[in-house]
C-alpha positions in Angstrom: -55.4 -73.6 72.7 -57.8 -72.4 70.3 -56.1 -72.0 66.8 -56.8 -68.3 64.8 -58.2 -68.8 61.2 -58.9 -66.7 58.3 -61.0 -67.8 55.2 -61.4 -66.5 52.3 -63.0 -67.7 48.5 -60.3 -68.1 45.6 -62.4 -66.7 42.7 -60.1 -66.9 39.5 -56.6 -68.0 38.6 -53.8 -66.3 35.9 -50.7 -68.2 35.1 -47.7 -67.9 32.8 -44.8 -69.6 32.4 -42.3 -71.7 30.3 -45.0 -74.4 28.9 -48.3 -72.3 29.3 -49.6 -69.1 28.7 -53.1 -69.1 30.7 -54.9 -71.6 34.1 -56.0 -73.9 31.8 -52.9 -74.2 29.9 -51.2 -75.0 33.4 -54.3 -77.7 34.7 -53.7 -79.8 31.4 -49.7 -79.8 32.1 -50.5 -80.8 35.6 -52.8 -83.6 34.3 -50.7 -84.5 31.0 -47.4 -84.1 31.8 -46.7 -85.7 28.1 -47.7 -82.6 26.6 -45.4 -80.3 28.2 -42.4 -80.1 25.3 -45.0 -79.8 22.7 -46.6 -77.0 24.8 -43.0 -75.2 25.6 -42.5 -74.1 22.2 -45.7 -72.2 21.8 -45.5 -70.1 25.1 -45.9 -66.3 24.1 -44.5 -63.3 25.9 -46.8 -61.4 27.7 -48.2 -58.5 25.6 -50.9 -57.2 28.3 -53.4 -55.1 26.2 -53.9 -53.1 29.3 -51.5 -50.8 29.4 -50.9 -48.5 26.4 -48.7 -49.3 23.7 -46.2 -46.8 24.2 -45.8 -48.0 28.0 -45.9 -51.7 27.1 -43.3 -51.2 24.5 -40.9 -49.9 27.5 -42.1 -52.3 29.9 -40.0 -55.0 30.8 -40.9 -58.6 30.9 -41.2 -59.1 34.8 -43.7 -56.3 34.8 -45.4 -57.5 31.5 -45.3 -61.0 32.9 -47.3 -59.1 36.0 -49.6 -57.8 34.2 -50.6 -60.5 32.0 -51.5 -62.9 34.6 -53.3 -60.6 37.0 -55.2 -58.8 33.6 -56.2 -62.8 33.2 -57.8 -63.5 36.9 -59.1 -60.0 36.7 -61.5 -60.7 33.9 -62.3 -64.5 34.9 -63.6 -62.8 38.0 -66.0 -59.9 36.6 -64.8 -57.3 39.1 -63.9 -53.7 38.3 -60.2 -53.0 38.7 -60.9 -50.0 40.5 -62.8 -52.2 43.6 -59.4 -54.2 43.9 -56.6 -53.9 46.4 -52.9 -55.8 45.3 -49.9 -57.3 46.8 -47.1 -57.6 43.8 -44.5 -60.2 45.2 -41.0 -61.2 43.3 -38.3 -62.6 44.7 -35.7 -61.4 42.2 -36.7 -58.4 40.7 -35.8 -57.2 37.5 -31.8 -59.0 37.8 -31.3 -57.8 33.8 -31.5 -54.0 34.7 -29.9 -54.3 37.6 -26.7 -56.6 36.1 -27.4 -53.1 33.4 -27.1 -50.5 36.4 -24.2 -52.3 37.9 -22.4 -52.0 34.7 -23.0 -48.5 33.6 -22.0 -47.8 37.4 -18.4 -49.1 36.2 -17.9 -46.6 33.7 -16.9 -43.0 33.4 -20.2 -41.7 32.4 -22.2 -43.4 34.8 -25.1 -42.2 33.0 -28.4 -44.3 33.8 -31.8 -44.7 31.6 -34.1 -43.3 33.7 -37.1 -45.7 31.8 -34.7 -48.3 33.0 -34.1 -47.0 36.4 -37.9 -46.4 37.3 -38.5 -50.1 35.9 -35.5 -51.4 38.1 -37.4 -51.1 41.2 -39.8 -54.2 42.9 -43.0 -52.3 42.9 -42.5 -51.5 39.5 -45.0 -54.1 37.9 -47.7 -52.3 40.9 -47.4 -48.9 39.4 -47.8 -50.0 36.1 -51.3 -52.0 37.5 -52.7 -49.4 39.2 -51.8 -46.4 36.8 -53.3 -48.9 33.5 -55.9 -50.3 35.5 -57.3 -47.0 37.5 -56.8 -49.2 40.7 -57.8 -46.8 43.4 -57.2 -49.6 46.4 -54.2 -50.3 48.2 -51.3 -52.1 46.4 -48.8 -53.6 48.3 -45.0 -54.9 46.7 -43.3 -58.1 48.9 -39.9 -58.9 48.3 -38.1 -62.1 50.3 -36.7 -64.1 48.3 -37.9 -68.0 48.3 -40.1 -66.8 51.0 -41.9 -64.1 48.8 -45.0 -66.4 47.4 -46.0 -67.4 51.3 -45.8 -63.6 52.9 -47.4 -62.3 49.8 -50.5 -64.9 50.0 -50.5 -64.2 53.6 -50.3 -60.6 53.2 -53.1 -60.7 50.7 -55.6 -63.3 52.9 -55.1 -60.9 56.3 -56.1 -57.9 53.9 -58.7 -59.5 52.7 -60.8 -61.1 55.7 -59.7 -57.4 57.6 -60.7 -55.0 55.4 -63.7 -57.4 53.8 -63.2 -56.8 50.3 -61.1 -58.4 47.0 -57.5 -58.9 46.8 -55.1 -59.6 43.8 -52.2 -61.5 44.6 -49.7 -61.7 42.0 -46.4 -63.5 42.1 -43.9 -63.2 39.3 -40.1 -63.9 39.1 -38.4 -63.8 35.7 -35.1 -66.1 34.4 -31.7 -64.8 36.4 -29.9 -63.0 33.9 -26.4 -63.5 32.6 -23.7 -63.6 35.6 -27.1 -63.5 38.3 -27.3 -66.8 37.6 -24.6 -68.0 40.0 -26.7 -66.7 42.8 -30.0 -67.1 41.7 -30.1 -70.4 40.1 -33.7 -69.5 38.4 -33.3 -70.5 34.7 -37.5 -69.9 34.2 -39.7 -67.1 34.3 -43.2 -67.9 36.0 -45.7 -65.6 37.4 -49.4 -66.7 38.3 -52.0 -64.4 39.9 -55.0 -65.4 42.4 -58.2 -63.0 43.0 -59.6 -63.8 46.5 -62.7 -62.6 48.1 -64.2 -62.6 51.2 -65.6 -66.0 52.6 -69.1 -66.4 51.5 -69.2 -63.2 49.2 -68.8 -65.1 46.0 -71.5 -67.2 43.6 -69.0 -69.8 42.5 -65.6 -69.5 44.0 -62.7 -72.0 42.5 -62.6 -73.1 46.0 -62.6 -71.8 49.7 -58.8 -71.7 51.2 -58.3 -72.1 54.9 -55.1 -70.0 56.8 -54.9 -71.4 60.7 -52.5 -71.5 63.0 -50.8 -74.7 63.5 -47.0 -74.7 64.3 -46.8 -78.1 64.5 -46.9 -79.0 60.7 -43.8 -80.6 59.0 -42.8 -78.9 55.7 -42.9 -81.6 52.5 -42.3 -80.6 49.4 -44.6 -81.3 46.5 -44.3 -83.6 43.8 -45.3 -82.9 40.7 -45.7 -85.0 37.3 -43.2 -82.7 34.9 -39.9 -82.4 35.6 -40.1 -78.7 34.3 -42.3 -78.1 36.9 -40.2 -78.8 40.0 -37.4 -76.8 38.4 -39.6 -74.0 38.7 -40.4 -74.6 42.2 -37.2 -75.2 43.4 -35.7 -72.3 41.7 -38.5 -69.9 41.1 -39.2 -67.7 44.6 -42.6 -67.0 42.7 -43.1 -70.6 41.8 -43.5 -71.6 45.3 -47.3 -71.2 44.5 -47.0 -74.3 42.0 -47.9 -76.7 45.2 -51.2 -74.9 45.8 -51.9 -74.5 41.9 -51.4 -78.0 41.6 -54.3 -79.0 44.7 -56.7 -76.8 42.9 -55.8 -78.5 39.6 -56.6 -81.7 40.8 -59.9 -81.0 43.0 -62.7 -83.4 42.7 -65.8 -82.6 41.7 -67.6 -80.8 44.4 -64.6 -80.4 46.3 -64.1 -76.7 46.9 -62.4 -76.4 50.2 -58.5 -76.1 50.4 -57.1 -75.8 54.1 -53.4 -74.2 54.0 -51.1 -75.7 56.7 -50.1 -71.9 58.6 -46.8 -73.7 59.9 -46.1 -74.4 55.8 -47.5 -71.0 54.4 -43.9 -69.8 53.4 -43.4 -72.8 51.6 -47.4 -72.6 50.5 -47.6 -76.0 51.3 -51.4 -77.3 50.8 -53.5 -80.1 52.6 -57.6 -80.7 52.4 
């Protein structure tokens, strides 16, 4: 049986997290993991210059977090917002304002922030995007749970190779807050986006990433060289893109083809 496969060129990378602010940040961490406490302490939060003070002041960190990292692979890749489509995936959402709605549900009052409410939802980091960025493409918003970074990546590569043109795909899950933690056991924010294009469209891609359909692959995990970083993975739903990050970190030279196992993709497990 023949097996179905899409292709499409990876053309720039954002990434923040607990011991990096930007791609590069994250491809010395993978190569150094020795640097990683010194590197922990200077992480920023996101400030993305994109959207307009008075918005980013009321923004909250997932969406700020968003927008940082796809604002990042956005300008590595020279394309105008506007030519873009999306898919936003998170996991967890915004768990601080909704541990905030549960407990102003408790009261007499019951009276809700509606800045808070409209930022409680999932596609909440999209809107802001697309309204900052005068994105006129599609923009999709994915939300499963550990399974969130492989149906967003394969949500974004279908959309891509079907409708021939770029896709953003940005992942992003922020600390479980307070009593969340006892379900979510996500101690780290992370969030990374990846611009692809279609195959062959591209000067210079990062590398070329393969989706095919082989149900016989075994799920592995990935091992990685910091200890921080399989925290993340293990209890980040966005962080599940850390075992793809980590083949592209560590690419030889003229290496630019990346073939993702289809059987693995919600696990965005990686071989080449």
């Amino acid at each position: 049986m023949s097996q179905a496969k899409m292709t499409v060129d990876l053309v720039s990378i954002g990434a923040w997290g607990p011991a990096f602010n930007n791609w590069p940040e994250l491809q010395a961490l993978f190569a150094n993991p020795a640097i990683g406490d010194d590197l922990q302490w200077a992480t920023q939060v996101p400030k993305p210059e994109i959207i307009p003070a008075n918005e980013r002041r009321r923004a909250p960190l997932p969406v700020r977090a968003a927008v940082e990292v796809s604002w990042q692979a956005l300008q590595q890749s020279g394309l105008a917002s506007s030519d873009v489509a999306c898919v936003f995936g998170s996991g967890l959402g915004d768990t601080e304002i909704t541990d905030y709605m549960c407990r102003v549900l408790t009261t007499a009052e019951k009276q809700l922030s509606p800045t808070k409410f409209h930022n409680s939802v999932h596609n909440a980091a999209a809107g802001y995007w697309t309204i900052s960025t005068g994105c006129m493409k599609s923009a999709n918003s994915i939300a499963a749970y550990q399974n969130t970074a492989g149906l967003s990546l394969l949500e974004a590569i279908i959309q891509c190779q079907q409708h021939q043109e770029p896709v953003l795909i940005t992942l992003f899950d922020t600390a479980a807050h307070d009593a969340y933690r006892q379900i979510f056991a996500c101690e780290h924010s992370f969030a990374a986006a990846l611009l692809v294009v279609p195959a062959g469209s591209a000067a210079s891609p990062v590398a070329r990433l393969t989706m095919g359909d082989d149900s016989a692959a075994t799920p592995t995990a990935p091992v990685f060289p910091h200890e921080l970083l399989g925290n993340l993975y293990r209890d980040n739903p966005a962080a599940k893109v850390l075992g793809l990050l980590q083949q592209l970190a560590a690419k030889k030279t003229g290496q630019s083809s990346f073939t993702i196992s289809p059987a693995r993709v919600l696990n965005i497990d990686v071989s080449f």
